[in-house]
N, C-alpha and C positions, 0 to 999 in steps of 0.2 A: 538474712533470714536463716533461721536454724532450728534444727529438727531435733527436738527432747522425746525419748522414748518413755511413755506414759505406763505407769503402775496403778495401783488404788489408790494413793493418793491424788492424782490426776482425775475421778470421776469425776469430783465437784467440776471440773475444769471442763471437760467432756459434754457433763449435763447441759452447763451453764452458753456452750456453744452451739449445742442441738436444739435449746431453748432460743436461739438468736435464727438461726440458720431454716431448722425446720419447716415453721409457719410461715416465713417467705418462701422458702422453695416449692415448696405444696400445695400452695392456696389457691390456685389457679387447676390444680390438677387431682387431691383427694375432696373430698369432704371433712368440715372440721373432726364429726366424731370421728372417719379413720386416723384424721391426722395425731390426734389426742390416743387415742386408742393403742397405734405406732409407737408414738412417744412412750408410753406408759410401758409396750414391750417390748421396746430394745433401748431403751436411755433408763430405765430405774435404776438406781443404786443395786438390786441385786442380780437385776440384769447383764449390769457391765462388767460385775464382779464373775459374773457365770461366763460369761462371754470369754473374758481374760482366762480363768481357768481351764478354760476348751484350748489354749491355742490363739487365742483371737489377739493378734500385739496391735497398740494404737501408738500412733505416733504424733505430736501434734507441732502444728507450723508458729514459732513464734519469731517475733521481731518487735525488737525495743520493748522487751517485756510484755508486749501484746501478743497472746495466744488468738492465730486466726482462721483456724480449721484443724481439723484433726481425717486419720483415715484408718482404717482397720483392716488388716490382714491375716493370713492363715497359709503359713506354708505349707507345700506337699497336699494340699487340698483333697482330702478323700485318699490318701497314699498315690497321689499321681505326681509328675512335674510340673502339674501347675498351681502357681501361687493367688489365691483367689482376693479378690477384694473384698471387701463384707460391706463396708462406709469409707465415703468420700466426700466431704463436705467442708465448702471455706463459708466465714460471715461474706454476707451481698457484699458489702463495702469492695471488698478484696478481688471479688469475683472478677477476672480477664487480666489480673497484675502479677499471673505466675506461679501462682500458690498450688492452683493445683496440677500443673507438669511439674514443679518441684515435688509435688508428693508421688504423685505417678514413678516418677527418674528417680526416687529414694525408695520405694518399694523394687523397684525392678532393679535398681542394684542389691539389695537383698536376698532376692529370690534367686537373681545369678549366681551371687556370692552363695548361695545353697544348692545349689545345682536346679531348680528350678528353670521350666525354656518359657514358661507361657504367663502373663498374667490375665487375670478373667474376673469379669464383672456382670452384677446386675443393675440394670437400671432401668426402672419407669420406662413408657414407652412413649409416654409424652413428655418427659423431662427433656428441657435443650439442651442438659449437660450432651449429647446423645453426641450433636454436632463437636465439642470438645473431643471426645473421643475419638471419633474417627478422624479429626483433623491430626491428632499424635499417633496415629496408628492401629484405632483399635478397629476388628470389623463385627458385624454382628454373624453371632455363631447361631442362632435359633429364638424362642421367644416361650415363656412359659406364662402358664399363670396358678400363683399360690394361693390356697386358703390361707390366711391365716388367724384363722376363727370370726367371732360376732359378725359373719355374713360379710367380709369384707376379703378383700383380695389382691395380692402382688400382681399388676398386670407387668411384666417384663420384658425386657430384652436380653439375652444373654449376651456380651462382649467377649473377646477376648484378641489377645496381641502378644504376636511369638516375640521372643525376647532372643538379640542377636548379642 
């Protein structure tokens, strides 16, 4: 497996995986229209583009020419030491074969390699990803909840895991 660092030319790539990934992850825990809604503002074509030009680097996991998740991050998060996660996402297929502690262990060598101590995440507060994380180390810092318009809402967990 190996890790290609994603440009604009990679959104098709991007799209194309958030369109495999999302509605399985979800289905069980948004409603279609937020799911749809999500989709529309954070995977558009101008979205991603905006995204990247903030700072937002994606990385995405291939093997045998098979692109099988991607994850996004953001060093110095707010001018702090820590390196925040934004997305994390492998296709179901993949899901428990490694994919995503190989993405985790490639960000947090990044973040050290920048002087970064902490990585930190948000995540659904009924997603099992939940269990993944705390099994590698991450614990929960707190729990928010976003608007993010059309009456819908980030119910969250905040993560995070000092980086040794």
């Amino acid at each position: 497996m190996n890790i290609v660092e994603a440009n604009k030319e990679h959104i098709f790539i991007i799209k194309l995986l958030s369109d495999q990934i999302w509605p399985h992850t979800f289905k069980d825990i948004l409603s279609p229209d937020q799911i749809s809604y999500m989709m529309e503002m954070m995977y558009s074509q101008s979205s991603l583009e905006d995204q990247m030009s903030k700072g937002h680097h994606y990385l995405l996991a291939n093997e045998d020419g098979e692109y099988l998740g991607y994850v996004s991050y953001e060093l110095n998060y707010k001018n702090s030491d820590t390196t925040k996660i934004h997305k994390i996402y492998v296709l179901p297929s993949t899901q428990g074969k490694g994919v995503g502690r190989f993405f985790i262990d490639s960000v947090a060598d990044i973040a050290k390699a920048n002087g970064n101590k902490v990585l930190s995440l948000n995540v659904n507060r009924f997603n099992k990803a939940i269990d993944f994380y705390k099994r590698i180390g991450f614990e929960v810092a707190g729990s928010e909840n976003i608007d993010i318009g059309d009456g819908f809402l980030m119910e969250d967990f905040i993560m995070n895991k000092k980086l040794k």
